[in-house]
C-alpha positions as CSV (number, residue, x, y, z in Angstrom):
1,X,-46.0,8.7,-1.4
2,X,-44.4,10.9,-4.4
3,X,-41.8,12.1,-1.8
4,X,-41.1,8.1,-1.4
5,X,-40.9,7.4,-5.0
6,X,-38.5,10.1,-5.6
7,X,-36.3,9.0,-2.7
8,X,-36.1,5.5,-3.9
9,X,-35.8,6.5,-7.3
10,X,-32.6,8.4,-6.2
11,X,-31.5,5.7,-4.4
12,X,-32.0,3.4,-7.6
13,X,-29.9,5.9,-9.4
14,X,-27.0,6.3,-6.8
15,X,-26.4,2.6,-6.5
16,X,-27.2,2.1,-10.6
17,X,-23.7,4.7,-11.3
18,X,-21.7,2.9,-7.9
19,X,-22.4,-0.1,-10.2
20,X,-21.2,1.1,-13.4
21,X,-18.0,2.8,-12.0
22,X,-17.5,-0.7,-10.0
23,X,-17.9,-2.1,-13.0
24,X,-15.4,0.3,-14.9
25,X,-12.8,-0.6,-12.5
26,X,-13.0,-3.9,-12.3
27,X,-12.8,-4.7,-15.9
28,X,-9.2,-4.8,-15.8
29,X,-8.9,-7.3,-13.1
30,X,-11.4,-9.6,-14.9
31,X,-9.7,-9.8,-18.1
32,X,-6.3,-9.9,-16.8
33,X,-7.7,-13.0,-14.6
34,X,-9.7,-14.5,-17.5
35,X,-6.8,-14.4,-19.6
36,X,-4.6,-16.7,-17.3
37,X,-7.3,-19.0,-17.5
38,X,-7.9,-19.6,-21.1
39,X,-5.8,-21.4,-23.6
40,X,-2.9,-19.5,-24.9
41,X,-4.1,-19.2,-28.6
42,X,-6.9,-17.6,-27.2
43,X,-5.2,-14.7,-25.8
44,X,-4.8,-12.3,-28.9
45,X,-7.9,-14.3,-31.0
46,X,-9.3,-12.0,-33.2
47,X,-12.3,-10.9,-32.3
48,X,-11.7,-10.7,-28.7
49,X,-13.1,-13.3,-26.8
50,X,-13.9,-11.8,-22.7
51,X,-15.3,-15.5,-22.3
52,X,-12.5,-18.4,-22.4
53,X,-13.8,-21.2,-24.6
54,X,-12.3,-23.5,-22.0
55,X,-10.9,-23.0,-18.1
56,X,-7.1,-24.5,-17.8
57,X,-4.4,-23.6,-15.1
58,X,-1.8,-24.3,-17.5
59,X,-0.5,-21.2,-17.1
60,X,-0.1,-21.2,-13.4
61,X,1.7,-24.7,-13.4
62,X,4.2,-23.0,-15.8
63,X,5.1,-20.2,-14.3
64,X,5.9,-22.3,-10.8
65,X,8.5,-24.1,-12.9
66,X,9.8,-21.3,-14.9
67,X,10.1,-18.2,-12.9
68,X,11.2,-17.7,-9.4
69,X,7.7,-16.2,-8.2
70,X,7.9,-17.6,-4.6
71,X,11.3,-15.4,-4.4
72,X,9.6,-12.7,-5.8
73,X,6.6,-12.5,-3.3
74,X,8.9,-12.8,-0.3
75,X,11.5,-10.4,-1.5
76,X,7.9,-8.3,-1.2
77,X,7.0,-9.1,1.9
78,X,10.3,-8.5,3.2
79,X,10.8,-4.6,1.6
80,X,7.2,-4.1,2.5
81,X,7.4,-5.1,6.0
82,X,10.7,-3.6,6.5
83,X,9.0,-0.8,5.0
84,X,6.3,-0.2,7.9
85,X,8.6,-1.3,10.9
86,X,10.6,1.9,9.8
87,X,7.8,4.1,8.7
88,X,6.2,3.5,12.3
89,X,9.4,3.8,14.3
90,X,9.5,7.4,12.8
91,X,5.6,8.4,12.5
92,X,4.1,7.4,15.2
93,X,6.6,9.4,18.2
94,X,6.5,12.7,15.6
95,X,2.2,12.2,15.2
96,X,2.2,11.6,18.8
97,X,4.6,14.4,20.2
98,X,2.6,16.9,17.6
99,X,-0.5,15.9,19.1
100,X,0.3,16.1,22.8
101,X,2.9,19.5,22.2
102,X,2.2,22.8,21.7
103,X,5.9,24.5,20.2
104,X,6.5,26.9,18.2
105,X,6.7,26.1,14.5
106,X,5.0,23.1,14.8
107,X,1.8,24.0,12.3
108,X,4.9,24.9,10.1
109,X,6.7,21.2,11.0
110,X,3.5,19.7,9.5
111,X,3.1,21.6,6.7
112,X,7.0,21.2,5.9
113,X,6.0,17.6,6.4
114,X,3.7,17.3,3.5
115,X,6.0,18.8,0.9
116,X,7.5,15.4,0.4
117,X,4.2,14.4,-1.2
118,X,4.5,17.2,-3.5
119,X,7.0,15.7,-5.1
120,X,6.8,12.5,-7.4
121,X,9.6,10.0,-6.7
122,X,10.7,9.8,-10.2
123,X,12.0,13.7,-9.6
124,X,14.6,12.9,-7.0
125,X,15.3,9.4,-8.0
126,X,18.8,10.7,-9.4
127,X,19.1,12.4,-6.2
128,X,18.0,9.3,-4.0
129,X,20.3,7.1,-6.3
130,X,23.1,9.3,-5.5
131,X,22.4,9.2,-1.3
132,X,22.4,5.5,-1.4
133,X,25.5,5.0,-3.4
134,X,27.5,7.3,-0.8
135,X,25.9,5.8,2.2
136,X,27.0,2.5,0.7
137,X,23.2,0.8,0.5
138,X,23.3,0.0,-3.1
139,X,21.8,-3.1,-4.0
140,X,20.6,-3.8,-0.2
141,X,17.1,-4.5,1.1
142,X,17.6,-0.9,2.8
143,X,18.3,0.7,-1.0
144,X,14.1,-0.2,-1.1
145,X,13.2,0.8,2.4
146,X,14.4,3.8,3.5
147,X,13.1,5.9,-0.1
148,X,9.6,4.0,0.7
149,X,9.4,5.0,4.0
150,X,10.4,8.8,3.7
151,X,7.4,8.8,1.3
152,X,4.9,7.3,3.1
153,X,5.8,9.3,6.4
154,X,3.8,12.6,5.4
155,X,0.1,10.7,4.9
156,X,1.2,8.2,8.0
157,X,2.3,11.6,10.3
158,X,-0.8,13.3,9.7
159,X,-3.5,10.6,10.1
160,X,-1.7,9.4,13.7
161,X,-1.6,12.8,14.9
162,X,-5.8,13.2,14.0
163,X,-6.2,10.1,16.1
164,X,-3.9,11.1,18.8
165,X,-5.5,14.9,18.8
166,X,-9.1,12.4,19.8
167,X,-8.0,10.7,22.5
168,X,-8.6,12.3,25.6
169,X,-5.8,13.5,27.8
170,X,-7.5,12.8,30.9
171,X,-6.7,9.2,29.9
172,X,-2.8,9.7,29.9
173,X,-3.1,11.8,33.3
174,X,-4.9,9.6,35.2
175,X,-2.2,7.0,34.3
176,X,1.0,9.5,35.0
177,X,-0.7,10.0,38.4
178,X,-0.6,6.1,38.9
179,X,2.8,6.4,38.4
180,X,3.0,5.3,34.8
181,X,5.9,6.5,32.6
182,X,5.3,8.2,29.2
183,X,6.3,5.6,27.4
184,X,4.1,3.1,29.5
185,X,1.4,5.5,28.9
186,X,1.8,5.1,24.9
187,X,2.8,1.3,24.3
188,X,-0.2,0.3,27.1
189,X,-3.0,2.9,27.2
190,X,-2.4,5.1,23.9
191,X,-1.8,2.8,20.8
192,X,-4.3,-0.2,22.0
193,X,-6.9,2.8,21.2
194,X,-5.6,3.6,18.1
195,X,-5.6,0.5,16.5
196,X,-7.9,1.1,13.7
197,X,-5.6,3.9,12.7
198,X,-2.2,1.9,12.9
199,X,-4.1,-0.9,11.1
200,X,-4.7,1.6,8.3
201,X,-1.6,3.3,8.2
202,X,0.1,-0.4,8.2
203,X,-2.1,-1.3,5.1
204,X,-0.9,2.2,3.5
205,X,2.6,1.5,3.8
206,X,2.6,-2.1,3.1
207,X,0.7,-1.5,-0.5
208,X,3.4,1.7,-1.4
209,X,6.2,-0.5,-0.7
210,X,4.6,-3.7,-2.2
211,X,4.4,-2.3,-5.6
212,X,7.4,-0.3,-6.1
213,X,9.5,-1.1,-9.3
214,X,11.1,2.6,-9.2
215,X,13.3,1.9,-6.2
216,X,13.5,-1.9,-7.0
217,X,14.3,-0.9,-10.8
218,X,17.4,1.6,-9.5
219,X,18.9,0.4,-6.6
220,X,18.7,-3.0,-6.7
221,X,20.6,-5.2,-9.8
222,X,20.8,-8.8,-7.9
223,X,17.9,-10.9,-8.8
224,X,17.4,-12.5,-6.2
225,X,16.4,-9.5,-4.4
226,X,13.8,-8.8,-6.8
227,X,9.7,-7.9,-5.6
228,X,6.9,-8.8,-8.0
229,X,6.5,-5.5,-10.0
230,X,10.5,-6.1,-11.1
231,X,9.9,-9.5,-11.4
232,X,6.7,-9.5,-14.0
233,X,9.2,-6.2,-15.6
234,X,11.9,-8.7,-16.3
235,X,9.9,-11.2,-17.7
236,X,10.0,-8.2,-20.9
237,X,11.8,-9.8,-23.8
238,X,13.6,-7.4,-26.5
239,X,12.2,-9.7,-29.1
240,X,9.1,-11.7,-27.5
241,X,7.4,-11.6,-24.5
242,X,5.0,-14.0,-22.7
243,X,2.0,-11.5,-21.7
244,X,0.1,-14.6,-20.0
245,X,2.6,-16.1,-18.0
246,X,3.2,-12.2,-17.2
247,X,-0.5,-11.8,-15.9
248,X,-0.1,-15.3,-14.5
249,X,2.3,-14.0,-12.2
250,X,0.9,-10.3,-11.5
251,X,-2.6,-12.1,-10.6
252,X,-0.2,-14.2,-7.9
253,X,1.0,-10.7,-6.5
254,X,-2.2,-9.2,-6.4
255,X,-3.8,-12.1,-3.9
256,X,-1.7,-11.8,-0.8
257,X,-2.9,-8.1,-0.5
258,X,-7.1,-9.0,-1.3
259,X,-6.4,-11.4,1.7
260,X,-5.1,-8.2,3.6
261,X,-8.2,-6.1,2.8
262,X,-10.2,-8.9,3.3
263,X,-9.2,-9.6,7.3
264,X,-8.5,-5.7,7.8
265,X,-11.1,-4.0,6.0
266,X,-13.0,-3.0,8.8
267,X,-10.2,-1.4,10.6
268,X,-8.7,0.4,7.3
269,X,-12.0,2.3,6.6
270,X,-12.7,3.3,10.6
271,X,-9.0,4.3,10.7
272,X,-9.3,6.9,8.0
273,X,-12.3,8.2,8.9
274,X,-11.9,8.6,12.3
275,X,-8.1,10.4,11.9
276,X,-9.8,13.2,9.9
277,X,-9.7,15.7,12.2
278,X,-9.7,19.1,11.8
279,X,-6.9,21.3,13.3
């Protein structure tokens, strides 16, 4: 019985500091969503009010008519889709080859691999800006893409080539003896069984790309090529700036991807635990 008591009262305590760190977190959110719903001289009121007297979606109705939002989130979805098309053209034949190859230097390969992470793309934007001006990309979609892909290949590599290294290769024989080619054997037999790891490496890249304002801020000056992050960024006056219509528009951005983790959550978590392998 005491052995019970202390195991619930552990339990009680796991789930009571899950709560408070869930809680910590989530404060952000709450008051950057409250405050889109409360009357504008409510926003800076003095002392702070984290309950709006009154609920109003004035400032939702506003920013439809005043900002180009609707541009914004589908300038997004195209850089972010773009985004994974590339990132998976490129990872998933490296994971995949790594996986099903021994060669010399490839333990080095993968470790070369992961030095991209090392570095924060702020470092080599000068670099980068200089790339795409010679390759003539400036102020293209492709400006955005290519930098987002090359740093979400490292993380996208690695977790592919765990899943590959757990399917087993009896699988692929048993096929090439049927007479299947190789890339039969990966299109129809290899990636339908790693789903739950493309479905996570998808979700990766598609959140990287969705909020980068770096890339966006540097390579891009037409506005009508502008993603959410540089969108809500030029809604910053020199002399005033309008902070609710400003969370008005980054709680719009935030929604498509809670709908994304909502239908794909299930896949996202088995993905990354099941591509932690160890080599």
């Amino acid at each position: 019985m005491a052995g019970r008591n202390r195991s619930t009262l552990r339990t009680v305590r796991v789930y009571g500091v899950l709560l408070a760190l869930l809680g910590i977190m989530m404060f952000p959110f709450y008051v950057m969503l409250t405050s889109t719903l409360k009357p504008e001289n409510e926003l800076f009121s003095s002392p702070v009010t984290l309950v709006p007297s009154e609920l109003t979606i004035e400032a939702f109705l506003s920013v439809w008519g005043q900002t180009d939002v609707l541009l914004w989130v589908a300038n997004s979805f195209l850089i972010s889709l773009g985004t994974v098309v590339l990132t998976l053209v490129l990872a998933i034949p490296a994971a995949y080859s790594c996986a099903r190859n021994d060669f010399v230097g490839k333990r080095s390969f993968l470790l070369s691999v992961l030095v991209v992470q090392m570095f924060a793309p702020v470092v080599l934007i000068v670099g980068l800006f200089d790339v795409i001006t010679q390759a003539g990309l400036f102020n293209t979609y492709l400006a955005v893409i290519i930098p987002a892909a090359a740093f979400t290949l490292p993380f996208n590599i690695w977790m592919l080539y765990g899943y590959f290294k757990t399917i087993p290769v009896s699988l692929e024989e048993s096929a090439r003896i049927d007479g299947a080619s190789q890339l039969q054997i990966l299109t129809k037999i290899v990636l339908p069984l790693t789903k739950p790891a493309l479905v996570a490496s998808i979700t990766y890249t598609f959140l990287y790309a969705w909020n980068r304002l770096l890339f966006v801020l540097t390579f891009l000056t037409d506005s009508a090529k502008y993603n959410v992050p540089r969108g809500v960024f030029s809604m910053v006056g020199a002399l005033q700036t309008d902070w609710q219509m400003m969370l008005t528009v980054s709680v719009i951005g935030i929604v498509p991807l809670l709908i994304l983790f909502a239908f794909l959550e299930e896949y996202i978590v088995s993905g990354l635990t099941a591509g932690a392998v160890k080599e």
